[in-house]
N, C-alpha and C positions, 0 to 999 in steps of 0.2 A: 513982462512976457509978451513976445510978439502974435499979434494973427493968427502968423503958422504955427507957431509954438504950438497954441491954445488948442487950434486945430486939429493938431499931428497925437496931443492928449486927450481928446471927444473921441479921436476915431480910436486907440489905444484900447479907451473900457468900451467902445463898441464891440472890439473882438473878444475882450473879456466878458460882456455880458451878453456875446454870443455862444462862447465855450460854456457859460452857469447856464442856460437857459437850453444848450444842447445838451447836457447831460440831466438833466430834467428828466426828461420822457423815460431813463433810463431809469434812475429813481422811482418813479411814478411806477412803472413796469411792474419792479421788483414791489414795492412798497404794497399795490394790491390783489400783491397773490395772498394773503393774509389778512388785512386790512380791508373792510368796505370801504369804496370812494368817499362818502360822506365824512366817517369817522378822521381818515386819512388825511384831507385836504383840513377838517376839523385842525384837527394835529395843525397842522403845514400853517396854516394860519396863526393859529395862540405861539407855536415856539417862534417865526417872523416875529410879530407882533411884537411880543415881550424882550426879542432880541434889540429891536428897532428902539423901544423906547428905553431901553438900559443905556443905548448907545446915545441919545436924546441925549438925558440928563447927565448920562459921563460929561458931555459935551458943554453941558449948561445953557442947553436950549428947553423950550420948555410946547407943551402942547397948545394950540389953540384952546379957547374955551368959549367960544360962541359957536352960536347953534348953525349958522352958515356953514363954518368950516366942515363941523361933523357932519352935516346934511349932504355936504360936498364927496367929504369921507364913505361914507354909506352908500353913496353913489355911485362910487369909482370901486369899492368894495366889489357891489354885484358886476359892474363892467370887466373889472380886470383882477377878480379872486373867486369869487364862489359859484359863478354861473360856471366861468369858463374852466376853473380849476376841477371844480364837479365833474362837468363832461367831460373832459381828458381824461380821467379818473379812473372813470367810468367806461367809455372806450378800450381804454389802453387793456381794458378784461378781455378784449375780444381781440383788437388787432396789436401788431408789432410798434415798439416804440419808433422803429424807425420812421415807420409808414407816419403815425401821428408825428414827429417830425416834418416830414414836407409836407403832408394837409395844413399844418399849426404854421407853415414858414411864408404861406399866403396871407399875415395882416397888413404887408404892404400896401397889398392894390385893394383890398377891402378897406384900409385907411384913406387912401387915392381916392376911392368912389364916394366914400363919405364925405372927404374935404369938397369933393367937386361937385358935391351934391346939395352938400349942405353950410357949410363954412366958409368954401370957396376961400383959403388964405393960404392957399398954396397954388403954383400955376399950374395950367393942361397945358399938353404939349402933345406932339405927333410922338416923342421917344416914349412918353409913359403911355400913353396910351395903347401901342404897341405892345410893350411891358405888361398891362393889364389884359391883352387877349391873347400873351400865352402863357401866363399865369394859371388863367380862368382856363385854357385850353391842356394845360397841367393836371387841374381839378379833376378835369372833365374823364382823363385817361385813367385816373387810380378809382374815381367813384363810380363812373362809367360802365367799366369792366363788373363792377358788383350788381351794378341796376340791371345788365344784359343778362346775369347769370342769376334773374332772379330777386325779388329782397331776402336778404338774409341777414343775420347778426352783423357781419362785419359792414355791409352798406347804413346802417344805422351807427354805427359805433364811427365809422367815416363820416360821416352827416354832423355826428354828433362836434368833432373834432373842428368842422369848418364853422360850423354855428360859434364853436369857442372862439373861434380866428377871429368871426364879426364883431364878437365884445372885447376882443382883444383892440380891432380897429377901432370903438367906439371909445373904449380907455385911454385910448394915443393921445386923440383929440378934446374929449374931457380932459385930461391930463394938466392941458393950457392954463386951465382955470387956476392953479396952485404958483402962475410966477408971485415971487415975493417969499416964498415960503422956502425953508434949508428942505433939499431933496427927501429928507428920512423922514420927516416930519408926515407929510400925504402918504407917504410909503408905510409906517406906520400908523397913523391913522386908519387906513384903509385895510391893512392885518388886522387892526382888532376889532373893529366893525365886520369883517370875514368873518373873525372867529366869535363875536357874539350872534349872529344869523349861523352858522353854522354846529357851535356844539350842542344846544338844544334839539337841531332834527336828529345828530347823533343820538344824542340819551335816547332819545323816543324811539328811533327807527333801528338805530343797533345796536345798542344798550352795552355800550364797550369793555362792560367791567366781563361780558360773559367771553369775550376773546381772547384768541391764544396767540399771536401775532408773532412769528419767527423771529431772531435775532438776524436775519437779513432784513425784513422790512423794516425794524426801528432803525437799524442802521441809513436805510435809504431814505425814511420821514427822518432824518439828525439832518441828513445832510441835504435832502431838499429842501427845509427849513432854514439853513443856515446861508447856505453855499447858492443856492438854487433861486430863493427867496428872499430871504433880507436882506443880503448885500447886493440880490440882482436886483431888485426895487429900488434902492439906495441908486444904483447906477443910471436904471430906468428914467427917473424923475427929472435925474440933472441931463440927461442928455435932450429930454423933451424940451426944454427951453434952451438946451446950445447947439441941435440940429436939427430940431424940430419933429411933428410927429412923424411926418411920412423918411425923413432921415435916421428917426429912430426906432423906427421898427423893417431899418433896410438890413439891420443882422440878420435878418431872417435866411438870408441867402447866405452868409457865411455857417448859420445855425444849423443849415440842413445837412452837407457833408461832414459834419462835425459832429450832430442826433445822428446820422446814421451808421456813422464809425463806432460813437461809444455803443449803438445798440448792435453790431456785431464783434465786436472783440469781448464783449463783457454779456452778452446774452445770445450768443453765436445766431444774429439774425440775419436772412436774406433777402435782398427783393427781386420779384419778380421781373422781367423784360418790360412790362407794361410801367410799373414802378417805376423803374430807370428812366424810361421814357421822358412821366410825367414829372420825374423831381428833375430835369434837362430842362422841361417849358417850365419847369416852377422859379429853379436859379436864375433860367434866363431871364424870365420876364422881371423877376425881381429884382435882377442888377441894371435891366436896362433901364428901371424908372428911377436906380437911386442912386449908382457911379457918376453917372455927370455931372448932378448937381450936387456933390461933395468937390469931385473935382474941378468944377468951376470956382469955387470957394480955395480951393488949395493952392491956384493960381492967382490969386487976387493978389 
């Protein structure tokens, strides 16, 4: 298979697991209007999890069993499942999936600021840099507007959602640590490490057996678990080593107009003028740090 070939297939389940990962927020939406965040994300965890390793051993691969990997696992867990999947959760009670949508679609330049911060194994450049202050000039219009009119519920539950974005950026780049490994395998691992941290504060804090959970929100934990999460993990891990982190978390700008369609056609959502605005400096700033350097690549 040629370069391009290869190429023309990395960017392919890019927009596939920009589509699982837009309709997310949708899921998430519906799932807890019945559902506590906790129990919910609980859920979202063990059914991944158990999907991931059935698909393991279909396969004939098998788990790590030293304590590094799992160490690693538990790691990448709290980074990129249970802090960040909580907050969104949790949020999504208060504001519109769309809005968590463009907040959530800034872990580019929060991955950006990390590499350059810390990693450094990706370049700075005058384009992303650019890209990173109107990104951040993006944030500033949808969160902004809530900090002028006051704190209230929804500036928290917005707060809540970019704090997810930073574990999301910090998982990109932990991510690294897993080459050598078949994509499911961390992907897995890191589900069920989720879901053993996670259904214990359940029992405790919302004791699930006394809930009455609609046949719409099982539906939307089925299929965030499935569609959402363990095949968009699966996608996640391999593209972290064939585009690296800040290339693969550049869905995000396809993900937004995508989260914001599924959250108006299926939960008849609107956004404000101000919204508009800010998801305009969010796309842009997010394509201009990530189109060139795929397409310098697709020119080679």
């Amino acid at each position: 298979m040629s370069e391009k070939t290869e190429m023309s297939t990395e960017l392919a389940l890019l927009g596939v697991l920009a589509v699982l990962w837009g309709a997310s927020y949708t899921f998430i939406k519906i799932g807890v209007e019945t559902i506590p965040p906790v129990t919910f994300i609980a859920g979202r965890t063990l059914i991944a999890g158990a999907i991931l390793l059935g698909l393991i051993r279909w396969r004939g691969l098998a788990m790590p069993r030293d304590m590094v990997n799992w160490r690693r696992f538990m790691f990448q867990a709290c980074l990129n499942s249970v802090i960040p999947f909580t907050l969104i959760a949790a949020a999504e009670r208060s504001i519109d999936a769309g809005l968590a949508t463009i907040l959530n679609a800034t872990s580019p330049i929060f991955t950006f600021l990390l590499t350059a911060l810390i990693t450094r194994h990706e370049p700075v450049n005058l384009r992303k840099l650019v890209g990173v202050g109107a990104g951040i000039a993006g944030i500033c219009l949808i969160v902004g507007t809530e900090a002028l009119g006051g704190i209230g519920r929804q500036l928290w539950a917005q707060l809540a959602v970019v704090a997810a974005t930073v574990c999301y950026a910090g998982a990109a780049i932990f991510g690294r640590n897993f080459r050598g490994l078949d994509p499911m395998v961390p992907a897995a691992g890191s589900m069920i490490c989720g879901a053993v941290i996670l259904i214990p504060l359940s029992l405790v804090f919302d004791r699930p057996w006394t809930l009455t959970p609609s046949p719409a929100s099982m539906l939307a934990l089925f299929g965030l678990s499935v569609f959402s999460t363990a095949l968009a993990f699966s996608i996640f891990f391999r593209l972290i080593h064939t585009l690296g982190s800040v290339g693969t978390t550049s869905q995000a700008y396809l993900r937004v107009p995508i989260g914001v369609g599924i959250g108006a056609v299926f939960l008849g959502e609107s956004l404000g003028p101000t919204a508009w605005l800010g998801m305009a400096f969010v796309v842009a700033g997010v394509a201009a740090m990530t189109i060139p350097a795929r397409q310098a690549r697709l020119a080679q």
